[in-house]
C-alpha positions in Angstrom: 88.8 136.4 110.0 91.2 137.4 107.2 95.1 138.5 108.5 96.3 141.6 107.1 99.3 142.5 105.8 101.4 145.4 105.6 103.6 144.0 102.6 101.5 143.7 99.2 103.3 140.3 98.6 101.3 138.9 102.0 98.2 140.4 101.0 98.6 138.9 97.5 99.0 135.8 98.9 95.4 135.6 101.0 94.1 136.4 97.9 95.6 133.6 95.9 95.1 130.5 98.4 91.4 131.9 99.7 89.6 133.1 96.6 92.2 132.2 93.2 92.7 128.6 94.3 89.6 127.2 95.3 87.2 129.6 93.8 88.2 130.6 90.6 90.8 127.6 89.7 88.2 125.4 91.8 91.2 123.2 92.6 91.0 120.8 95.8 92.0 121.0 99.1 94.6 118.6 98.6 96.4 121.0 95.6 96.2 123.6 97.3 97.9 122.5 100.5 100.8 121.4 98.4 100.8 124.6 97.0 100.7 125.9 100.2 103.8 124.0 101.2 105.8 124.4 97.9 105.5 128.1 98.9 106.0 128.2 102.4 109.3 125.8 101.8 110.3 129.4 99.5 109.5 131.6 101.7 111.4 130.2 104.2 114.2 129.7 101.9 114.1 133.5 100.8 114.3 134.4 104.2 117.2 132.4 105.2 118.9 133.7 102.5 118.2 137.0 102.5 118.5 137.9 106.1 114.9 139.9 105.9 111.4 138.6 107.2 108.5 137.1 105.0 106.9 140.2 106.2 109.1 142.8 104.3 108.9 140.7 100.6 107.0 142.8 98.3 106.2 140.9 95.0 108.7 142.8 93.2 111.1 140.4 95.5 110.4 137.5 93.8 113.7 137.3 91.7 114.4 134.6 89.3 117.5 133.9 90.6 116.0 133.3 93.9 113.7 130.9 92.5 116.3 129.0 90.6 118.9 128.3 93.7 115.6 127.0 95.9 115.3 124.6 93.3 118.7 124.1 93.4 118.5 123.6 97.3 115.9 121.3 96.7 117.4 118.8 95.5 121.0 119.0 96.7 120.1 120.1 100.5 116.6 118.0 101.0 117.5 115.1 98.3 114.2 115.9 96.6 113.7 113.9 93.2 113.4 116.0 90.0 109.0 115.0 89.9 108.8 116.8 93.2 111.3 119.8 92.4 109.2 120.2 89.1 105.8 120.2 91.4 107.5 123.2 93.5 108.1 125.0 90.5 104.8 124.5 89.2 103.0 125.6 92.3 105.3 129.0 91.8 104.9 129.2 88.1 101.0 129.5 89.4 101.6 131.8 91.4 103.8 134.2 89.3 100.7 134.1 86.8 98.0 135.3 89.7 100.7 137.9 90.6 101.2 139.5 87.3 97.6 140.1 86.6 97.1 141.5 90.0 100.6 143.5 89.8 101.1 144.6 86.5 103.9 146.8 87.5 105.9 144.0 88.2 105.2 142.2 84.9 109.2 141.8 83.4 110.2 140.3 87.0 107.4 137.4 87.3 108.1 136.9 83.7 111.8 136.0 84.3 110.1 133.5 87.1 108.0 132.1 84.3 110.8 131.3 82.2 112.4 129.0 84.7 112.1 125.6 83.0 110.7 122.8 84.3 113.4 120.2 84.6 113.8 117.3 82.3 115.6 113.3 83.0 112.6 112.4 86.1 113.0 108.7 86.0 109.5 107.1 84.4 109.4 104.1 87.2 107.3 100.8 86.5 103.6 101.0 87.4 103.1 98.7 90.7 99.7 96.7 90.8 98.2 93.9 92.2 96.8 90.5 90.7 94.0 89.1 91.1 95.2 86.1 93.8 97.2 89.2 95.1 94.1 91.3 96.0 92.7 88.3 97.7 95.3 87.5 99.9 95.6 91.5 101.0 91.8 91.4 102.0 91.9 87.9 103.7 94.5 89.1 105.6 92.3 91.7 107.2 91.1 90.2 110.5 87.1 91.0 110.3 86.8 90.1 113.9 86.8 93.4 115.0 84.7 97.2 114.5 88.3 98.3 113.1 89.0 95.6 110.8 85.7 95.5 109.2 86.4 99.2 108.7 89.1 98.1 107.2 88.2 95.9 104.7 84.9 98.1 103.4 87.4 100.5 102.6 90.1 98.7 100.6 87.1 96.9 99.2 85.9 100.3 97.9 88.6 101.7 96.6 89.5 98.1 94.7 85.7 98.1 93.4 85.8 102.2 92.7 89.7 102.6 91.7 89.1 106.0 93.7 91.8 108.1 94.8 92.1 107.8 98.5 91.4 111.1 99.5 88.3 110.8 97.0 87.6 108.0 99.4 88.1 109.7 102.9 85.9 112.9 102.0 83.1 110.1 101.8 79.4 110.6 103.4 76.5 108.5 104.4 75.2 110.6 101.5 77.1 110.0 99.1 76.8 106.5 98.9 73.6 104.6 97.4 73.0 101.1 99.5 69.7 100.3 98.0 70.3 98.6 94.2 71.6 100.3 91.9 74.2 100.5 94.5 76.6 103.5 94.3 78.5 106.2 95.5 79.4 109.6 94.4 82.9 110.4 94.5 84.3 114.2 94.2 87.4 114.3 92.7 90.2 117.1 91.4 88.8 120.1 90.4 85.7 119.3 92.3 84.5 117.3 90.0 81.9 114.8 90.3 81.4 111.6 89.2 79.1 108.6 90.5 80.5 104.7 90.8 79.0 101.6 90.8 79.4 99.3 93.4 79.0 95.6 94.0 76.2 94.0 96.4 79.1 93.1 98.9 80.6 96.3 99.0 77.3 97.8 99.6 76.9 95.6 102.5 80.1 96.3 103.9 79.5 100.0 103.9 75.8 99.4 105.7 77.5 99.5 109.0 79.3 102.5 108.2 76.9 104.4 106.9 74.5 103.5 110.2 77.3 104.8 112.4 77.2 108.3 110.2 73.9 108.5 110.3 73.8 108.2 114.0 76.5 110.8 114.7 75.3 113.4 112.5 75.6 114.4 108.1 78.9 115.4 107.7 81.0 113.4 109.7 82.9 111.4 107.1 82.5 107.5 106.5 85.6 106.3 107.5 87.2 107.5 110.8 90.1 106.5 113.3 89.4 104.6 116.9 89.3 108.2 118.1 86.3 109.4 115.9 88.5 111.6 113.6 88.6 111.5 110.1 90.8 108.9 108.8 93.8 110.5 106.7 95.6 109.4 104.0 99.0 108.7 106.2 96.7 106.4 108.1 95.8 104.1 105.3 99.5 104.3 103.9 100.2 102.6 107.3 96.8 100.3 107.6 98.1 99.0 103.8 102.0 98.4 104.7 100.7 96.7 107.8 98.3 95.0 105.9 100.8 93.8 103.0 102.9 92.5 105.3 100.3 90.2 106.6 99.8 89.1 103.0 103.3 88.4 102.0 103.5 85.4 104.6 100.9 83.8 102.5 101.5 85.2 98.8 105.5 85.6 98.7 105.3 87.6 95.3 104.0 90.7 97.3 107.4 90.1 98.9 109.9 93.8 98.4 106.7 95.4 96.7 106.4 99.1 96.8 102.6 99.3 96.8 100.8 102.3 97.9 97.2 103.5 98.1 97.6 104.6 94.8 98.5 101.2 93.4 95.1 100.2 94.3 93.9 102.7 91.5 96.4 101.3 89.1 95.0 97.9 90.1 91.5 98.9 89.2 92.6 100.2 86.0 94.4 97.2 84.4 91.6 94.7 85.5 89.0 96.8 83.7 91.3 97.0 80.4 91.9 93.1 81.1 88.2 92.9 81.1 87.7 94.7 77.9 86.7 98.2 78.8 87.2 100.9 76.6 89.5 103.3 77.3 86.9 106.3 77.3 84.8 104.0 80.3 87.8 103.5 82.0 88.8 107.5 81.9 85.3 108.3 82.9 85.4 105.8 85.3 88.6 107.1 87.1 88.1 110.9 87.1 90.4 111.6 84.4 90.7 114.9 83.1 92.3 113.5 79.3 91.6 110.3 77.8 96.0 110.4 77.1 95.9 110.0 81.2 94.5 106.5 81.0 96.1 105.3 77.6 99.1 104.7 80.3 97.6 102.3 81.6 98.2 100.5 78.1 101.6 100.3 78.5 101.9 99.2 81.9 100.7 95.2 81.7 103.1 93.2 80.5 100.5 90.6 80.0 98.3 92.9 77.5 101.7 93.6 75.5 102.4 90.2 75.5 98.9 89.2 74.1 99.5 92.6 71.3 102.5 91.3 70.3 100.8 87.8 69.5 98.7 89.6 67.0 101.5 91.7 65.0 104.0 88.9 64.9 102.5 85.2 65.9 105.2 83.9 64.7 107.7 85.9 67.5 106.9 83.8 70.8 106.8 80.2 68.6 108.5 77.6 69.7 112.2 77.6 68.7 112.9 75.2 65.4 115.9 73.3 65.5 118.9 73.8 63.8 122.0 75.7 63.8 121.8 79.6 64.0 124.1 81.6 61.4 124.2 84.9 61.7 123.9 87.3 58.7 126.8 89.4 57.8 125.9 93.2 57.5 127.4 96.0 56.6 128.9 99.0 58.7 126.3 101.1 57.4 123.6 98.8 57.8 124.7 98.0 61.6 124.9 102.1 62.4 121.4 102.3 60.9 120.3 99.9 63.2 121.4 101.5 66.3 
């Protein structure tokens, strides 16, 4: 049943998160619930700070100025980095466009909210990933004793074979995967789009049981669920991989004061196949990504393959040191400024 609401601003707003979003944008379920909450934390704000209820906002309400202190608030009052402040202000810049075709009259206002600028001076941190005798001890520290921790290794198994997102992992069916050679599985990813993934002969075999169980407790109960039954969410395999990694570091101490997350299984995926020789245009069609410039990142995140690019331009750079006494040259003022 669709609410109603007597404020246009509400009514705008079914519109936007139950037709705009997923039909006409086609974005996932996962965007749009953190559009959802990138709104809800304004709302709130607006309301707090207004003195009126969400109710009694009419789109015409949606100031500039009110927008620009809840980023404000964001980052002073919650501690929020500048990536997520920019993500809240994307999610409302999104909005502000859906608003001024539906609300013309209100055009000059959700311009001024469009003209907020995305803030610049997010800090660009260093791409965590796992080698190769690092991947090994996470998965033999898996105890595959038990219904659980097979579960639990068929999936990290998957998404190091797939590099798939983790949600792209969890929304998994017995029909989407392919056990029979050529083993695969199909993977829906942003925008709904799909793409299909080889497998390896072990992984196959290590989703058999799974795929069993779904078939046995009906089509669209997803592949990997909790000891309860219910879907397993992406929290939960945030916590099964710290719990996991910690288990590992007793054996391989360079996972020691790692920040890996699921996502870092991706990035490990990535840099293996460009190790291996893949092209970049594989590898982006491989991982979902919307622009080949998404993967080229990956370029510049293993030191090894920047070590091995620098061999080529300048062999002579990582040489063994000659002996003999260093002098260094005298330059000019001008020459030493130019150098800067």
């Amino acid at each position: 049943m669709t609410p109603t609401y007597p404020n246009n601003l509400g009514r705008a707003l079914v519109s936007f998160f139950q037709d705009y979003l997923p039909a006409q944008r086609g974005m996932s379920a996962h965007t749009i619930r953190s559009y959802r909450d990138a709104i809800v934390l304004f709302l709130r704000y607006a309301t707090k700070h207004t003195g009126r209820p969400v109710e009694s906002f009419e789109v015409g309400d949606l100031r500039a100025d009110l927008v620009t202190n809840f980023l404000a608030q964001l980052e002073e009052a919650r501690g929020n980095r500048i990536a997520t402040r920019n993500a809240r202000l994307a999610a409302l810049h999104t909005l502000a466009k859906y608003l001024a075709t539906e609300h013309p009259q209100d055009m000059s206002m959700l311009q001024a909210v469009l003209a907020v600028p995305f803030k610049r001076g997010a800090r660009c941190m260093p791409m965590e990933y796992l080698e190769q005798d690092e991947v090994a001890a996470l998965l033999t520290s898996i105890d595959r004793s038990t219904a659980l921790g097979q579960r639990d290794y068929a999936l990290f198994a998957l998404m190091f074979n797939t590099g798939a997102r983790v949600q792209e992992v969890l929304d998994l069916r017995a029909a989407d995967v392919r056990l029979d050679a050529p083993a695969q599985v199909r993977l829906t990813g942003k925008g709904r789009k799909v793409r299909v993934c080889p497998i390896w002969a072990t992984t196959a075999q290590l989703l058999r049981p799974l795929c069993t169980a779904c078939g046995l407790n009906g089509p669209d109960r997803p592949l990997f669920v909790n000891h309860r039954g219910e879907p397993l969410t992406r929290f939960g395999v945030r916590y099964l991989l710290r719990r996991y990694m910690g288990l590992a570091t007793k054996e391989n101490p360079s996972l020691r004061g790692r920040s890996i997350h699921p996502h870092s299984l991706r990035h490990t995926t990535a840099i293996h196949l460009l190790k291996a020789g893949v092209d970049f245009a594989s590898i982006s069609q491989w991982l979902g990504h919307a622009s080949l410039n998404t993967t080229m990142v990956y370029a510049r995140a293993d030191l090894d393959l920047k070590r091995q690019a620098l061999l080529q331009v300048f062999p002579d750079a990582l040489a063994a040191p000659k002996a003999g006494n260093l002098t260094p040259a005298r330059i000019g003022l001008v020459d030493w400024l130019r150098r800067l």
